[in-house]
C-alpha positions in Angstrom: -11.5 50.2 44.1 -10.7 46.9 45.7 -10.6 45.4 42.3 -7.4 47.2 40.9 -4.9 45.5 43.4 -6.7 41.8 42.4 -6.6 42.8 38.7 -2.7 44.3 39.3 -1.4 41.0 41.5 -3.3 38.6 38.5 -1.4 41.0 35.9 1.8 40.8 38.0 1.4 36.7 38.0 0.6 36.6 34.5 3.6 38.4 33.4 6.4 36.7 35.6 4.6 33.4 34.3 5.2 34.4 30.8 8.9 35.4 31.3 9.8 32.2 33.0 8.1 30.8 29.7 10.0 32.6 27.9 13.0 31.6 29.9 12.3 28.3 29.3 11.7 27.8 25.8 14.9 29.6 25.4 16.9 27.8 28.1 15.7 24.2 27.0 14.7 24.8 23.6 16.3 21.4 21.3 18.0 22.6 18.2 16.7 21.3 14.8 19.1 20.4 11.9 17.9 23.0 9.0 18.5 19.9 6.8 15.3 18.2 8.8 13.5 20.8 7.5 14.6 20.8 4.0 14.8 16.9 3.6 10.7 17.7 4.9 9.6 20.0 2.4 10.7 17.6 -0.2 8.7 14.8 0.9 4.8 14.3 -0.4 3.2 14.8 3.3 1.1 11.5 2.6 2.1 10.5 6.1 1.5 6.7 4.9 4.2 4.8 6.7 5.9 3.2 3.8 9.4 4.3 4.6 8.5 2.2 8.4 8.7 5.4 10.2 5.8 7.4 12.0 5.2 10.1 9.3 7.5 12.4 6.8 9.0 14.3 9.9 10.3 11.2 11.4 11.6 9.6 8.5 13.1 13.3 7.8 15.0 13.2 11.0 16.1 10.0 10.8 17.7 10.4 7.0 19.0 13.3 8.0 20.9 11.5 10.9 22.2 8.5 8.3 19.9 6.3 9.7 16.9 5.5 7.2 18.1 5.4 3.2 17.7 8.1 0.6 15.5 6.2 -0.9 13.4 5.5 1.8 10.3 7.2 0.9 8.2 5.0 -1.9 5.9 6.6 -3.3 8.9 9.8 -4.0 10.5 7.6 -5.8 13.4 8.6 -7.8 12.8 12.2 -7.8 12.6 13.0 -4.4 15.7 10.6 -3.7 17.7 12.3 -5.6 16.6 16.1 -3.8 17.1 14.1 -0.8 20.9 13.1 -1.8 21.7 16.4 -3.0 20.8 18.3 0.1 22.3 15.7 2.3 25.8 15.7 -0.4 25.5 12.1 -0.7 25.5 10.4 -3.9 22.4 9.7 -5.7 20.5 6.0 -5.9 20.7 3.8 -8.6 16.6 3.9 -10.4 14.2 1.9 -9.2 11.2 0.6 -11.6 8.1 2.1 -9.8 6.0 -0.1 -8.2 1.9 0.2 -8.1 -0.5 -2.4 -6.6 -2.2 -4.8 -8.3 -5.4 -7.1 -7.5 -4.8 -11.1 -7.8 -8.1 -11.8 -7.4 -11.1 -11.6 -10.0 -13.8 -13.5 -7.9 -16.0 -11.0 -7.7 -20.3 -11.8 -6.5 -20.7 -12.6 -10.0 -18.6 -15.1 -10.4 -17.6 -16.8 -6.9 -19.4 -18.4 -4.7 -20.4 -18.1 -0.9 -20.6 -20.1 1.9 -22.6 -18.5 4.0 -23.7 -14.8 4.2 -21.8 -12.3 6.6 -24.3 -9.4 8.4 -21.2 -8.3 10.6 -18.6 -5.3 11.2 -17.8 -4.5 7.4 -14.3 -5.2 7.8 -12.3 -8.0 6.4 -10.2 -8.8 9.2 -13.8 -9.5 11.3 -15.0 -11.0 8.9 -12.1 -13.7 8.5 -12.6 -14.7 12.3 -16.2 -15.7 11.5 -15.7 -19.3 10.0 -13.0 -18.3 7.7 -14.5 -15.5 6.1 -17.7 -15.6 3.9 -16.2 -16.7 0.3 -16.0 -20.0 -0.9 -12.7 -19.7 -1.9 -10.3 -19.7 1.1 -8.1 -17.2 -1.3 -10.2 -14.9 -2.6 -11.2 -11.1 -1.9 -13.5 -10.7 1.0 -15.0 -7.5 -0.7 -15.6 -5.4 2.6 -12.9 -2.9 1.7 -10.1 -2.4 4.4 -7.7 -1.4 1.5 -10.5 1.3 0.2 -10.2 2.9 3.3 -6.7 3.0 4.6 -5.4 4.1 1.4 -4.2 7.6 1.9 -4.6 9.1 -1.6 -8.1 7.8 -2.3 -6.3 5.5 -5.2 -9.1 2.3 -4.5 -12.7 2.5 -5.2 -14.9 -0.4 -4.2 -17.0 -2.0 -7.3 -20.5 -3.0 -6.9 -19.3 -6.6 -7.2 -17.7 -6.7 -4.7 -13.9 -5.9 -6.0 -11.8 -3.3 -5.0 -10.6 -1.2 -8.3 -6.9 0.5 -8.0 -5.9 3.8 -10.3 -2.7 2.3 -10.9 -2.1 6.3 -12.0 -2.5 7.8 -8.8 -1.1 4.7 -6.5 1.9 5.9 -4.6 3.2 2.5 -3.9 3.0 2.8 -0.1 1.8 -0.6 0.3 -0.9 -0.3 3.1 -3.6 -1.8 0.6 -0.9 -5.1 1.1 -0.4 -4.9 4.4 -4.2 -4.6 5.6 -5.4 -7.6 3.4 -6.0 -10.1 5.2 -6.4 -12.7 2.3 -2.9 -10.7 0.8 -4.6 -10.4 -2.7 -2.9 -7.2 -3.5 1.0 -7.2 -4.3 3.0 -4.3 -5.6 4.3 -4.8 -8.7 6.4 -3.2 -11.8 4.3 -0.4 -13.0 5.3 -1.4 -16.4 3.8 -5.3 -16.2 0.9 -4.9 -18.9 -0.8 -8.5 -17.9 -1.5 -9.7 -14.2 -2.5 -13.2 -12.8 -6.1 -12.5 -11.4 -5.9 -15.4 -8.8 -3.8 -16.4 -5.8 -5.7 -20.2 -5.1 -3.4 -22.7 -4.4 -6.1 -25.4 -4.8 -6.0 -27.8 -7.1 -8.1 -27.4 -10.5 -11.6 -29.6 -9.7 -11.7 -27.6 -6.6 -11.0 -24.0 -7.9 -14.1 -24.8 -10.6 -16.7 -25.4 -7.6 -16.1 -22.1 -5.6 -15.2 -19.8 -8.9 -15.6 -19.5 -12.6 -12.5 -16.7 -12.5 -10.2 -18.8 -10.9 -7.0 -20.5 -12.3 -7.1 -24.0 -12.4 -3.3 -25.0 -13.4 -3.9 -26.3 -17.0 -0.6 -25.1 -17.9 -1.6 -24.1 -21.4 -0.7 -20.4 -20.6 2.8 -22.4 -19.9 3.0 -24.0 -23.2 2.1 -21.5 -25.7 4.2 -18.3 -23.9 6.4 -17.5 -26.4 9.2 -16.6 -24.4 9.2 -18.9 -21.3 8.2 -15.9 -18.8 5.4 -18.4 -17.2 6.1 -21.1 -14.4 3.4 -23.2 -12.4 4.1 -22.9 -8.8 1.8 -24.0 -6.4 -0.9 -24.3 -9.2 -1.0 -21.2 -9.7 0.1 -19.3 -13.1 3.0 -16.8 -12.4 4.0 -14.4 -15.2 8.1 -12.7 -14.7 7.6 -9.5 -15.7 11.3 -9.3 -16.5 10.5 -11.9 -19.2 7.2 -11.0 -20.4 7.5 -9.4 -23.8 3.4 -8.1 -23.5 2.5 -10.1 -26.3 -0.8 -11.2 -24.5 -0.9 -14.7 -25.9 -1.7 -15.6 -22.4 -4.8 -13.6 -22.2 -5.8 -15.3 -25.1 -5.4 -18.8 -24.6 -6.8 -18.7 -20.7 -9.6 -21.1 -20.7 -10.8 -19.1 -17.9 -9.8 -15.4 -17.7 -8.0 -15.4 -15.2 -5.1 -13.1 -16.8 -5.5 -9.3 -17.4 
């Protein structure tokens, strides 16, 4: 019998606790635009960052209050632009070509060379802080696979040499991959370039032959026999303008050393 007056004051507690919740949550409760919400279900929920906000609701907010673009969210592209201007009533962006990433770098354990061997944290960044990284070439992929794992649609696979492998397919051109390497050996690029410079060394060609057998070594013949004039030496490096490039792949031919794709 003592009980019931406990269990009634504890039921009596629990229930003006609950209304003063419910008081609460009513009383202070912060309105949310219904457009937030729309604007949010249009959006991929990949979360990645790309549009510089913390997540799809964030960037949802802030579109919604005119202060991040349309077009802010990258790997939507065009499509979910456009859902995004029509719900908002503002007028629709001009196309963007899509953008996927790419690797400059083909120096893979076959082909390049080491300086020393690295038994540390698997991580590129670490490893870079240890004499400069493990590779021979002060350019080249370190191979441990930071981009693997902060890509948030599984799009990069590690090779057994040592390369990371992009499904240029199911990239969604958020551009962590870019941001995380150290070495920067991944760029985003026009989805519709067919041939890719495998190489980002800046060294000059006697150099480039000691630490790889991948590498470009600025022989310019790729510059000579392009057809069209969409190749420039810059740094002694082969660059291709994809706004140029008819894909006629004469450049993949007449590399002396494979270095285009």
């Amino acid at each position: 019998m003592d009980l019931i007056p406990a269990i009634a004051s504890l039921g009596g507690l629990g229930l003006a606790f609950g209304g003063a919740l419910a008081f609460a949550s009513q009383k202070f409760a912060v309105e949310v635009d219904p457009k937030v919400e729309m604007v949010q279900e249009m959006l991929l929920g990949a979360n990645c960052g790309a549009c510089g906000y913390a997540g799809c609701a964030k960037f949802a907010e802030e579109v919604v209050a005119g202060k991040a673009p349309v077009s802010g969210c990258t790997p939507g592209g065009a499509s979910v632009a456009n859902k995004i201007a029509e719900i908002l009533g503002a007028e629709a962006p001009d196309a963007e070509a899509r953008h996927v990433a790419q690797l400059t770098c083909a120096g893979d354990c076959a082909t390049a060379k080491e300086k020393h061997q690295y038994h540390g944290v698997k991580d590129c960044k670490a490893a870079l802080m240890f004499s400069g990284g493990p590779t021979a070439c002060s350019y080249g992929c370190l191979g441990l696979g930071n981009c693997e794992r902060v890509c948030p649609v599984d799009a990069i696979t590690m090779s057994d040499k040592g390369l990371p492998i992009i499904d240029v397919d199911a990239c969604i051109s958020c551009g962590k991959c870019k941001n995380t390497c150290p070495r920067q050996v991944i760029e985003l690029v026009n989805a519709k370039t067919v041939h890719h410079v495998r190489c980002k060394s800046q060294d000059k060609g006697k150099k480039v032959k000691e630490v790889c057998e991948r590498g470009c070594i600025a022989c310019n013949i790729c510059v000579k026999k392009c057809p069209v004039d969409a190749i420039r030496m810059e740094n002694n490096i082969a660059t291709i303008d994809s706004y140029i490039c008819n894909n006629c792949g004469t450049c993949v031919e007449v590399c002396p050393r494979n270095t285009i794709e």
